[in-house]
C-alpha positions in Angstrom: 137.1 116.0 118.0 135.5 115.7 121.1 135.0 112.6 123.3 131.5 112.4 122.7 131.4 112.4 119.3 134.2 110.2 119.1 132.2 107.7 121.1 129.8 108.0 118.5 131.8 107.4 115.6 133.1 104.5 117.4 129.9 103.1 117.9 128.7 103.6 114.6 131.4 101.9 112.8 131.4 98.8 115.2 127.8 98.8 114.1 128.3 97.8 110.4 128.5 93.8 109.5 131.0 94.9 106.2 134.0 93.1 105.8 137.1 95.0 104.3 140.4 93.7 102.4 143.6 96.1 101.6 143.8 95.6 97.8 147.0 97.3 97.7 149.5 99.9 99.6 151.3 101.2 96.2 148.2 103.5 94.9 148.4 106.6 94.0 146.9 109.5 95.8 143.9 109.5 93.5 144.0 106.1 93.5 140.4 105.2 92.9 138.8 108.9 91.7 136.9 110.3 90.1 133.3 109.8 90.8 132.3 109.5 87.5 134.1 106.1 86.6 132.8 103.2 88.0 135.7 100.9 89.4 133.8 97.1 90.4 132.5 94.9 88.5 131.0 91.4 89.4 131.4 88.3 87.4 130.4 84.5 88.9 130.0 86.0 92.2 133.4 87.4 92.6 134.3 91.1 92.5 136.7 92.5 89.7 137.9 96.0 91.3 140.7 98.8 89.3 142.4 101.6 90.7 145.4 104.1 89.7 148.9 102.9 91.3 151.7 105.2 92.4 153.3 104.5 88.9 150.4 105.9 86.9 149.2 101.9 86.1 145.9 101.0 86.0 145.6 97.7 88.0 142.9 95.3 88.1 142.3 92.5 91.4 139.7 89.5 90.8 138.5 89.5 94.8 137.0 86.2 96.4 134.3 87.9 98.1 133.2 84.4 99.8 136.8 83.9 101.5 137.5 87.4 101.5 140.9 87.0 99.7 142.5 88.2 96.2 142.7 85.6 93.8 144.4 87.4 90.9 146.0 90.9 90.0 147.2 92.2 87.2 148.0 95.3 84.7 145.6 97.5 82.6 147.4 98.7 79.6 150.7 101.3 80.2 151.3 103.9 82.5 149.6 106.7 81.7 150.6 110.6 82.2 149.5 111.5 85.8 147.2 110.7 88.5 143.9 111.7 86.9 143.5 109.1 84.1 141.8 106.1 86.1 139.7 103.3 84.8 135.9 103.0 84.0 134.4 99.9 83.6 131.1 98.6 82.5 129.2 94.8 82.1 127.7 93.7 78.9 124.2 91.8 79.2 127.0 88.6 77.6 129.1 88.7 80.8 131.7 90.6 78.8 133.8 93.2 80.9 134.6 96.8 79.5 137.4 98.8 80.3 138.2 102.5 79.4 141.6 103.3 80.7 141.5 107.1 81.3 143.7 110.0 80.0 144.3 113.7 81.4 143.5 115.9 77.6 144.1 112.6 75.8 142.4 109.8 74.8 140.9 107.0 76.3 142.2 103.2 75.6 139.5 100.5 75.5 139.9 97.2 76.7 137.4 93.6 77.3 137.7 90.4 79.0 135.5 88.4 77.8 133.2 85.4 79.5 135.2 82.6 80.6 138.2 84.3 80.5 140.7 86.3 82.9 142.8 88.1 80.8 142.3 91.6 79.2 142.5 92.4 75.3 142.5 94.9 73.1 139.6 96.2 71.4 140.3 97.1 67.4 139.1 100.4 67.3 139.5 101.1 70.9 143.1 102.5 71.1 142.2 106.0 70.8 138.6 106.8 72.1 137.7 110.2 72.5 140.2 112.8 73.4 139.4 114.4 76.5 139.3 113.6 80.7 137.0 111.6 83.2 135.3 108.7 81.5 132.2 107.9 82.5 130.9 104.5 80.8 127.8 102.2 81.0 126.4 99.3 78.9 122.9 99.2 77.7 120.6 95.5 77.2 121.6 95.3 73.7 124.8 95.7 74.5 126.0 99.2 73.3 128.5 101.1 75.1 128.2 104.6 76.1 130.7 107.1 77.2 130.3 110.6 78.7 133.1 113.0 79.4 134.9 116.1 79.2 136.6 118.0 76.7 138.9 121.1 76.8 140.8 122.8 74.5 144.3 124.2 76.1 142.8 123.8 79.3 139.9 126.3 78.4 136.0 125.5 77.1 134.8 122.7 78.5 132.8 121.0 76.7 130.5 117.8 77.8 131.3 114.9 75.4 129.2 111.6 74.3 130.6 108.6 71.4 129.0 105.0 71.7 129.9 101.6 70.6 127.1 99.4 69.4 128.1 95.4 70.4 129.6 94.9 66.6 131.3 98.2 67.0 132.9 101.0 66.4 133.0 103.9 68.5 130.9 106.4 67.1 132.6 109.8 66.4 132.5 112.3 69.5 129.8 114.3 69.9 129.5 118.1 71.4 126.3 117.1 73.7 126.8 121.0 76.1 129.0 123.7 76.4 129.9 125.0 79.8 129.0 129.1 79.9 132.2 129.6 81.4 135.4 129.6 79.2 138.2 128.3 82.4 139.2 125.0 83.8 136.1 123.7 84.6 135.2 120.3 86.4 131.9 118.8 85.1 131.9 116.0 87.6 130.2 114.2 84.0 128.5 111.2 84.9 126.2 109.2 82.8 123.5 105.5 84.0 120.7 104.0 81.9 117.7 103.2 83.3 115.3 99.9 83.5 113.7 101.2 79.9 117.0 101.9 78.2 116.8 105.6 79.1 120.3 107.0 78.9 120.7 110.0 81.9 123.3 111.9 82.4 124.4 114.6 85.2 127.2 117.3 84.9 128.3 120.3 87.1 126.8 123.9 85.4 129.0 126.6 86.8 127.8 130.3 85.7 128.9 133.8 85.6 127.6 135.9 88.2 128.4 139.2 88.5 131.8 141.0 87.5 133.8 138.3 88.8 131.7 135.4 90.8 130.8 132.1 90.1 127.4 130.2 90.8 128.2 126.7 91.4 124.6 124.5 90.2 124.5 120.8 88.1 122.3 120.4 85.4 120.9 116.9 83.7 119.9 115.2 80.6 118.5 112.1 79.1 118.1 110.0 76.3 115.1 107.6 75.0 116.9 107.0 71.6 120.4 105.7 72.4 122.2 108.8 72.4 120.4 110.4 69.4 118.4 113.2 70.4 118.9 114.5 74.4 116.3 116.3 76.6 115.7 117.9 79.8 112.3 117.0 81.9 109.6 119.3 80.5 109.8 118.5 76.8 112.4 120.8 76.4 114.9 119.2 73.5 118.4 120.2 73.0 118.0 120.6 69.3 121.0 122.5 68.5 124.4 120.5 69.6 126.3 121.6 71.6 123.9 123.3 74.2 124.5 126.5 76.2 124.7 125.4 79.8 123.9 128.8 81.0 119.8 128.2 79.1 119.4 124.8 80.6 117.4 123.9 83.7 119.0 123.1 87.1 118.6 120.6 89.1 118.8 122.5 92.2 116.7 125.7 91.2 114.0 125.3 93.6 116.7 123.7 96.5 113.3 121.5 97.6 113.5 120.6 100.9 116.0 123.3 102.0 113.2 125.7 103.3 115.2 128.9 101.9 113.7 131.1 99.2 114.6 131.3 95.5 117.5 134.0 95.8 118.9 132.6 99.6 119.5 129.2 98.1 121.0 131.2 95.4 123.3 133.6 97.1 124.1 130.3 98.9 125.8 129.1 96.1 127.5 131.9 94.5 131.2 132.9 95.1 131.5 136.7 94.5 135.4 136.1 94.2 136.7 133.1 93.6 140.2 132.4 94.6 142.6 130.8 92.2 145.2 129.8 94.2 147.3 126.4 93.6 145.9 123.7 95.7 143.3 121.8 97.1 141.7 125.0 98.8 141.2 126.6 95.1 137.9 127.9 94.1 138.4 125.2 90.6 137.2 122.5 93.3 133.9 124.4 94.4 132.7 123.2 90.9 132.7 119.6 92.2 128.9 119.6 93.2 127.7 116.4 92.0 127.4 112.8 92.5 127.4 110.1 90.1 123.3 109.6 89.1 121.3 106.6 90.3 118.0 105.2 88.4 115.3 102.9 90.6 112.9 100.7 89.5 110.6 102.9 88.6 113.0 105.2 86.0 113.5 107.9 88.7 116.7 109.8 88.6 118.9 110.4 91.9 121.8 112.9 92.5 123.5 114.5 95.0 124.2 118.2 94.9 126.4 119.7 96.9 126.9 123.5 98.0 130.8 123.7 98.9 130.5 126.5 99.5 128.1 126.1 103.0 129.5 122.4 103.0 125.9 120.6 102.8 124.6 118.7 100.3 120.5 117.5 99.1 119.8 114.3 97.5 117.6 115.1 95.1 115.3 112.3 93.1 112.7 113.5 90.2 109.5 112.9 91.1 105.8 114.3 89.5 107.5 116.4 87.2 110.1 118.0 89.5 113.2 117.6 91.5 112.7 117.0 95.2 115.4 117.3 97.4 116.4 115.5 101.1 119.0 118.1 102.6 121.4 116.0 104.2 123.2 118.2 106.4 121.8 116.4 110.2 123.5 113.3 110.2 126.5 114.6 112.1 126.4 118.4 113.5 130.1 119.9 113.5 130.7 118.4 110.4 130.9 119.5 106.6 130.1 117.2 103.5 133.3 117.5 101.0 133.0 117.3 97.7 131.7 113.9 95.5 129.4 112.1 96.9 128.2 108.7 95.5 125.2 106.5 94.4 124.2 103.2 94.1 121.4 101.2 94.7 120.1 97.9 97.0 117.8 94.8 95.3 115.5 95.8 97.2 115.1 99.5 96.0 117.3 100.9 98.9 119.2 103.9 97.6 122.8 104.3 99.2 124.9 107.3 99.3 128.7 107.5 100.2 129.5 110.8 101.3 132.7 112.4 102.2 132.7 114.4 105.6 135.4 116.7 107.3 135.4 118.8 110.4 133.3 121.7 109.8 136.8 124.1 109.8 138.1 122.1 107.2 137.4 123.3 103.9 139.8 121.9 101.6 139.5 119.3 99.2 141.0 115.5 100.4 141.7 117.0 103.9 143.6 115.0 106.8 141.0 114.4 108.9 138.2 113.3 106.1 136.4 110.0 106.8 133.5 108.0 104.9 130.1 107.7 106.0 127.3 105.3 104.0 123.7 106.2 104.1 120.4 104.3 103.3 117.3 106.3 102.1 113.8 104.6 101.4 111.9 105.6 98.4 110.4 108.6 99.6 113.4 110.5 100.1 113.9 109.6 104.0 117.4 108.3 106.1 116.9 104.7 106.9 120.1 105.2 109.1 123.7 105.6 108.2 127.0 104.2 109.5 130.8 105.0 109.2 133.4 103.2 106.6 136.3 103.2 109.3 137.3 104.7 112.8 138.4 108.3 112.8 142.1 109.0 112.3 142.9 112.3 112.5 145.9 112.3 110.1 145.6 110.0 107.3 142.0 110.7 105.1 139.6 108.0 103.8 138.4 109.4 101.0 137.9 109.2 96.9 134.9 106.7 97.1 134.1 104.6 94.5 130.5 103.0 95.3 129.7 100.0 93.0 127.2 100.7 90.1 123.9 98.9 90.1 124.1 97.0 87.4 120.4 94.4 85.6 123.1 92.1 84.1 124.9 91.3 87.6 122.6 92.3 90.6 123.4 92.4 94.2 121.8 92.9 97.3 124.3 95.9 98.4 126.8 97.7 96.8 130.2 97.0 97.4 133.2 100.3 98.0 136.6 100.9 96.8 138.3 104.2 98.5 141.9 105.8 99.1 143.3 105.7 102.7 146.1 108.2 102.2 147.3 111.8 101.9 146.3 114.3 99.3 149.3 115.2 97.2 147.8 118.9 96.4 146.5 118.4 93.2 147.5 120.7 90.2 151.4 120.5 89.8 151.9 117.6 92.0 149.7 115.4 89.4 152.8 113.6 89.0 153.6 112.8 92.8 156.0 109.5 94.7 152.7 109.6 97.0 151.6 106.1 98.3 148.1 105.1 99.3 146.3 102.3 100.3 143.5 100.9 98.4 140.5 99.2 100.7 137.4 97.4 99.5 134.6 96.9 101.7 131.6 94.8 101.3 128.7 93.5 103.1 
């Protein structure tokens, strides 16, 4: 890194007002992934934050955001099977917290604490929801519970997944929404929000077959006006026969607005002629990581990131008079790459914020050393308010895995708070099971 940009970072990061607090030094090294799970909560001002410890255990803190202190900390049902079965949680309009404790081809466990208390408990039907990886959870303003994630079948076929729990229960049975047009491994990077009408949107990764061999790496989305009964895509189009093939949906990045490259450049862009399957975090399996979680303003607008891995940029797309329009987001720092899984939230005030992972531009591989955090503001047309930087560069250790706090009508705030991972990246694949120790850090304005 050189001196002058190193200045820079310096500066920018002595720039921001945030306060931080290390939750923990026992995580795990995916201690507060995936993108699609939302990990904070608020309840009577106070923050209620989860992550993925060493052990496989889901832990929850209660955080005292006034006297920047942790008040309580506690368990989340058992140890689970490896480092990719974290927790969602979600806020009923009653103050009521929701819990899905994740699972890696297994299912979900569903826990509440309800207002006025501090203690998690079982939910009847919720010790077996779903059967699959990744839960992605939100609560709508009558209080019904939906859950988006993925489902394979001996590690093949992915299929995007949808069940809901109206306020007097139960889960619904699990419902094929989209099958992936390629039959591997697939990530879906599945996320799912609900909107200021009740609209139900929900983002997932659309990986294609291209050519002999390659892979095109696009994202794809869907919503709901009906509480999960009948899905759409913008246009009128309805997905009237369940699951749909991904390879006949729209993409969100079709046109790559904004980028200035034709059709077939943006496309080439994002192909892979030969994708490498080599163990590790260089493997082509993490080139399918394109997407964000989604954001929804005021005004019912969707928000995603969608990021080329490939070329290590990323555009911020919003939908807009019947189209997606993207901001690319690749001049905030020159020399640098964005890495995979960016996150959204959103300000009181409209502001949209992004959380990006960056990396020198050499570096390529997923959760590398030298990876750092940056946060960005953008107005509502699109544009970079400004941005600053999570923590000082260290050239060994990563900041990375963020975990930006949902908005959320029944417990608004002026600015998001952040939960991340400072510590190494085990290698993913076999080391899923890994003696690894991270920190966990929350910042917050």
């Amino acid at each position: 890194m050189t001196t002058r940009l190193t200045a820079l970072l310096l500066s920018l990061c002595a720039s921001t007002m945030a306060v931080q607090l290390r939750l923990t030094d026992s995580g795990g090294d995916r201690a507060t992934g995936y993108v699609m799970s939302n990990k904070i909560a608020r309840r009577n001002g106070q923050l209620v934050c989860t992550w993925l410890d060493v052990e496989r255990q889901n832990r929850w803190a209660l955080v005292d955001i006034a006297h920047n202190k942790i008040l309580r900390t506690g368990k989340l049902g058992e140890p689970r099977k490896d480092n990719h079965c974290g927790c969602a949680i979600a806020t009923d309009p009653d103050g009521t917290l929701h819990v899905l404790i994740g699972a890696h081809h297994g299912s979900f466990i569903h826990l509440r604490m309800p207002p006025g208390k501090l203690e998690w408990e079982p939910v009847a039907d919720g010790r077996a929801v779903g059967d699959g990886t990744y839960p992605s959870l939100v609560c709508d303003g009558n209080g019904t519970l939906h859950l988006l994630y993925r489902r394979e079948t001996k590690g093949r076929d992915p299929h995007l997944m949808y069940c809901r729990r109206p306020k007097d229960g139960p889960w619904s049975a699990p419902r094929a929404l989209v099958r992936s047009a390629v039959n591997e491994h697939s990530w879906l990077t599945n996320a799912i929000e609900i909107g200021p009408s009740n609209r139900l949107h929900a983002a997932f990764s659309n990986t294609l077959p291209a050519g002999s061999d390659g892979r095109y790496y696009g994202a794809s989305h869907i919503y709901s006006d009906d509480s999960g009964e009948t899905w759409r895509q913008f246009g009128g189009i309805v997905l009237d026969r369940l699951p749909a093939d991904a390879a006949k949906l729209e993409r969100i990045e079709d046109s790559e607005s904004g980028s200035g490259l034709s059709a077939a450049t943006a496309a080439r862009r994002r192909t892979e002629a030969a994708p490498t399957l080599i163990r590790g975090p260089r493997s082509s399996y993490y080139h399918k990581m394109v997407l964000s979680n989604p954001a929804i303003d005021d005004c019912g607008r969707p928000w995603v990131i969608v990021h080329n891995l490939l070329a290590g940029d990323a555009q911020l797309y919003r939908h807009d008079g019947g189209k997606w329009i993207g901001t690319p987001l690749t001049a905030t720092l020159p020399g640098y790459r964005i890495q995979h899984c960016g996150q959204l939230s959103r300000h009181r005030d409209g502001t949209i914020e992004a959380v990006l992972m960056i990396s020198p531009v050499a570096q390529t591989g997923w959760g590398e050393n030298d990876t750092m955090l940056i946060r960005l503001l953008f107005n509502a047309e699109g544009r970079e308010i400004r941005h600053s930087f999570v923590r000082k560069p260290e050239t060994d250790t990563p900041s990375w895995m963020p975990s930006l706090e949902r908005w959320c009508p029944q417990a608004p705030f002026d600015r998001p708070a952040l939960l991340y991972t400072r510590g190494r990246n085990a290698g993913g694949y076999s080391h899923n099971i890994n003696n690894l120790k991270t920190e966990v850090w929350l910042e917050y304005p």
